[in-house]
N, C-alpha and C positions, 0 to 999 in steps of 0.2 A: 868571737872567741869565747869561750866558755868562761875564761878567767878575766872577761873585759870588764870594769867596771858597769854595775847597774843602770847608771845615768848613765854612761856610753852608750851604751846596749839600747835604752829606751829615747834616743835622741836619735840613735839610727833609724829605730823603726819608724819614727815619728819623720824623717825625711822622705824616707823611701816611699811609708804612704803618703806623704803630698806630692812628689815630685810625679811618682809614676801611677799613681790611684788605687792600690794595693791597701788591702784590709789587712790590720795587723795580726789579725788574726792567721791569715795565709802565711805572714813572713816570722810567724811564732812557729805553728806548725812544721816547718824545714821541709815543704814538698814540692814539686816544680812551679813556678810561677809564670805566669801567661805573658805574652809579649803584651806592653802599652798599646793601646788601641792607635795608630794612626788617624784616626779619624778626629782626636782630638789637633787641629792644627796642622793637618800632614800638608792639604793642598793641592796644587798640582807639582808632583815629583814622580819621575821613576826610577821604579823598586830595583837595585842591579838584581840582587839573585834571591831562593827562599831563604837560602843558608844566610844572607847577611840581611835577611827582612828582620828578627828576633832584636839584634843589638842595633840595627837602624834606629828601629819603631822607640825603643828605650832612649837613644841620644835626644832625636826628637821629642820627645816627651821632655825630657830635662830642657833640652833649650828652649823648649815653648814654655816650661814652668817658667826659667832664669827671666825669658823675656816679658811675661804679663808681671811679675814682680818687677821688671824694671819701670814697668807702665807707673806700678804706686809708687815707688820711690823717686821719679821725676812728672808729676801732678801737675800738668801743663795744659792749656787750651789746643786743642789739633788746628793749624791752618794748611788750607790749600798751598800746594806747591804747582811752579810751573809746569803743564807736561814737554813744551816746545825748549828744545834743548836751548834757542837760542834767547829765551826769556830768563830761563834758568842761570846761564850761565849768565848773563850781565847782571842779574839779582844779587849773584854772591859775590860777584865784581864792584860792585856798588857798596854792598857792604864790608867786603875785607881785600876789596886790591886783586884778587886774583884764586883763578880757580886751584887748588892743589886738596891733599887729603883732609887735612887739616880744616883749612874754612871751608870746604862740604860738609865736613862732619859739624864741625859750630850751625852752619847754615840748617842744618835738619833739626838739631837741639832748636834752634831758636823757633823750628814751626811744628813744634810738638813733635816731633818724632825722634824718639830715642833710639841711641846705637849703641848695639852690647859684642865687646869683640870676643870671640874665645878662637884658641890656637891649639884642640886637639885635632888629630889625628882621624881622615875621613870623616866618612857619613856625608856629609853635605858642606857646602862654599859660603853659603849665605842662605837669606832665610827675610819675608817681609810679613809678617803677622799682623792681624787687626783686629782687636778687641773693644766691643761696644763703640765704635767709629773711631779707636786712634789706634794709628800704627806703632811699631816699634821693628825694628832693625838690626839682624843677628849677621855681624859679619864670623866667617869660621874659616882661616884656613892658617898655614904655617911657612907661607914663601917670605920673603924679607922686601917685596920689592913694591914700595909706596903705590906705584902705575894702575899694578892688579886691583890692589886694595880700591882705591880709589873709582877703578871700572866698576869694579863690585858692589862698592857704597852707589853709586849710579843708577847703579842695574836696578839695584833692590827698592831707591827711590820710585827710578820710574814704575816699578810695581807697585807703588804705595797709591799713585795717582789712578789705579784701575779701578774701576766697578765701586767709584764715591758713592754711590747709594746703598751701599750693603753694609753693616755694621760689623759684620765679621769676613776673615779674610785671608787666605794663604800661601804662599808660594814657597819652596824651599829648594834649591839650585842644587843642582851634582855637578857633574865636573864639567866644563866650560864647553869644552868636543860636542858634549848634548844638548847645547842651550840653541839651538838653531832648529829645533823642531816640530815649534808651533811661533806663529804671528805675533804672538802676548813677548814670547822670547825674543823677536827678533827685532823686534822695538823696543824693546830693554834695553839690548846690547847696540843697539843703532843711534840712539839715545846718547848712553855713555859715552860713545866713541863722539860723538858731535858737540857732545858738553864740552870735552877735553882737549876736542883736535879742530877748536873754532867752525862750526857747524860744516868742517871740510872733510869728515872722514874719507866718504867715498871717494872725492875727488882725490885726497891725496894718497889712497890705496892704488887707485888707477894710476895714476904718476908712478906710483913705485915702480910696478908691473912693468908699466912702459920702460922707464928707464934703462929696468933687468932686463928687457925685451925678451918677456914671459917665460925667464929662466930661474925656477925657486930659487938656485944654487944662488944667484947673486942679490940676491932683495937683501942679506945680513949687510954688503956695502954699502947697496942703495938707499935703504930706509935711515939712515942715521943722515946721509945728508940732505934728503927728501927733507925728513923732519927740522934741520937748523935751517934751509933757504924758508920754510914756512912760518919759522918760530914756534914750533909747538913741541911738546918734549917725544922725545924717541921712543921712550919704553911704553906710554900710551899708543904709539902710530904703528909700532912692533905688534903691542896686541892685538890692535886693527886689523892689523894685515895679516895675524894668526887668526882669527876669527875667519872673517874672507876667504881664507886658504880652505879652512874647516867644511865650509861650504861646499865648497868644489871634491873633499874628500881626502885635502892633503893635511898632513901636519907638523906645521910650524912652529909649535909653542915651544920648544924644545930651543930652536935659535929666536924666538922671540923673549924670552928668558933673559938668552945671555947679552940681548939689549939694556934689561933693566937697571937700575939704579939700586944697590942695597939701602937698605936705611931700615928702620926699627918702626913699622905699619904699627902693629899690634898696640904697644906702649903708644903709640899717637891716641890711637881708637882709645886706650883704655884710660888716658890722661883725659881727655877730651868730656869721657865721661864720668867719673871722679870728681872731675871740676862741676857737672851740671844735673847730678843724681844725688840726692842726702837717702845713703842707705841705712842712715840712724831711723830713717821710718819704720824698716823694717825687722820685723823679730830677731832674735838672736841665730835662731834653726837657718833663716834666708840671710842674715848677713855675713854666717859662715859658707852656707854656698855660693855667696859672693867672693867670699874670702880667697876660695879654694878655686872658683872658675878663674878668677884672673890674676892668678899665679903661675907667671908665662913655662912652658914647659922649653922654649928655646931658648930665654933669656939667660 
């Protein structure tokens, strides 16, 4: 605004060019400005349309800044994680009693890898970045229901574990429906599903099926008690079998949803790391967009 204060005015433009690489001189001027390079961090992702390639390429760009700034503000040594689900999961069983959102997320803080949650609206789900050999971990979405989050922290792990000899590093997720269309995906998500559902996913998807005796219509009765004769939680075994479903062409996520458990993901993620980031490292400019990204838009 014309009547903003001077210092307003020169603290924007000093964001804008770091967040998205913009010379201030372009964003003095007032003339169109070029979409952020995707190439900076983009990964493997696919572009839904050209029309939404512009404000992609930009979100991107910011959550790749938020996350290499999360790197400096928790200054940690990077250790190897398991990739074998059933290593994984008795690791964090050992250290906090049981697998859930919460001790996953402590579990990655504790081997250098930072999780940064944001809860706007599209663009992308999740996101596993790697700079100069340590990753960091961008969860992104706005559903309430622990199960997803926690698939999602998974997924993005098991990305962190790919291609250890390369120093940089990228994956950034779109919507779940798409993640079954390369190998690297399908052991992400296979992965997840085995961390959660005691390395029995498939098996206890196929049980579902059977039980429904291959009718979608009834898996919403069957998978809840599929899931308590197994002891493992429903709304992780629901996702499963939305996933699977996904596969074949059908979709599920819609009644695998109304499995879930609500609860407040985001505020977990964002307590979690709060407790294990000191963003007093960080300038005044980053620790307002700190300030600002995790200031829940559903809370």
């Amino acid at each position: 605004p014309k009547d903003a204060p001077k210092g307003t005015v020169v603290s924007a433009i000093d964001t804008l060019s770091r967040v998205f690489g913009w010379a201030s001189e372009e964003l003095i001027r007032n003339r169109p400005l070029s979409a952020p390079a995707l190439s900076a961090g983009a990964g493997r992702f696919k572009m839904p349309t050209r029309a939404q390639e512009r404000s992609l390429a930009s979100y991107i760009a910011y959550a790749h800044y938020l996350g290499k700034k999360l790197l400096d503000a928790a200054p940690m040594p990077a250790r190897g994680l398991p990739s074998d689900p059933r290593e994984f999961a008795r690791a964090v069983i050992a250290k906090y009693g049981s697998v859930s959102l919460r001790s996953v997320l402590a579990f990655a803080w504790d081997n250098g890898i930072p999780v940064l949650p944001l809860d706007d609206p599209g663009a992308f789900q999740g996101a596993c970045w790697r700079e100069n050999g340590r990753n960091v971990i961008v969860l992104k979405q706005q559903t309430p229901f622990e199960a997803r989050w926690l698939h999602d922290l998974l997924h993005e792990i098991r990305h962190s574990t790919e291609e250890p000899e390369k120093a940089t590093f990228a994956v950034i997720e779109g919507d779940p429906r798409e993640r079954a269309d390369s190998e690297d995906e399908s052991a992400a998500t296979e992965f997840a599903g085995d961390v959660v559902l005691d390395c029995r996913a498939e098996e206890l998807t196929q049980l579902c099926v059977d039980k429904a005796r291959g009718k979608v219509e009834w898996l919403k009765g069957v998978v809840p008690d599929v899931a308590k004769a197994a002891g493992v939680d429903v709304g992780a075994l629901a996702n499963y079998v939305a996933y699977r479903l996904a596969l074949q062409g059908q979709d599920w996520w819609g009644a695998a949803s109304n499995l879930q458990k609500r609860t407040d993901p985001w505020s977990i993620a964002r307590d979690v790391m709060l407790e294990r980031a000191d963003l007093e490292k960080l300038d005044s400019i980053d620790q307002e967009l700190f300030s600002r990204a995790l200031m829940s838009e559903t809370a």
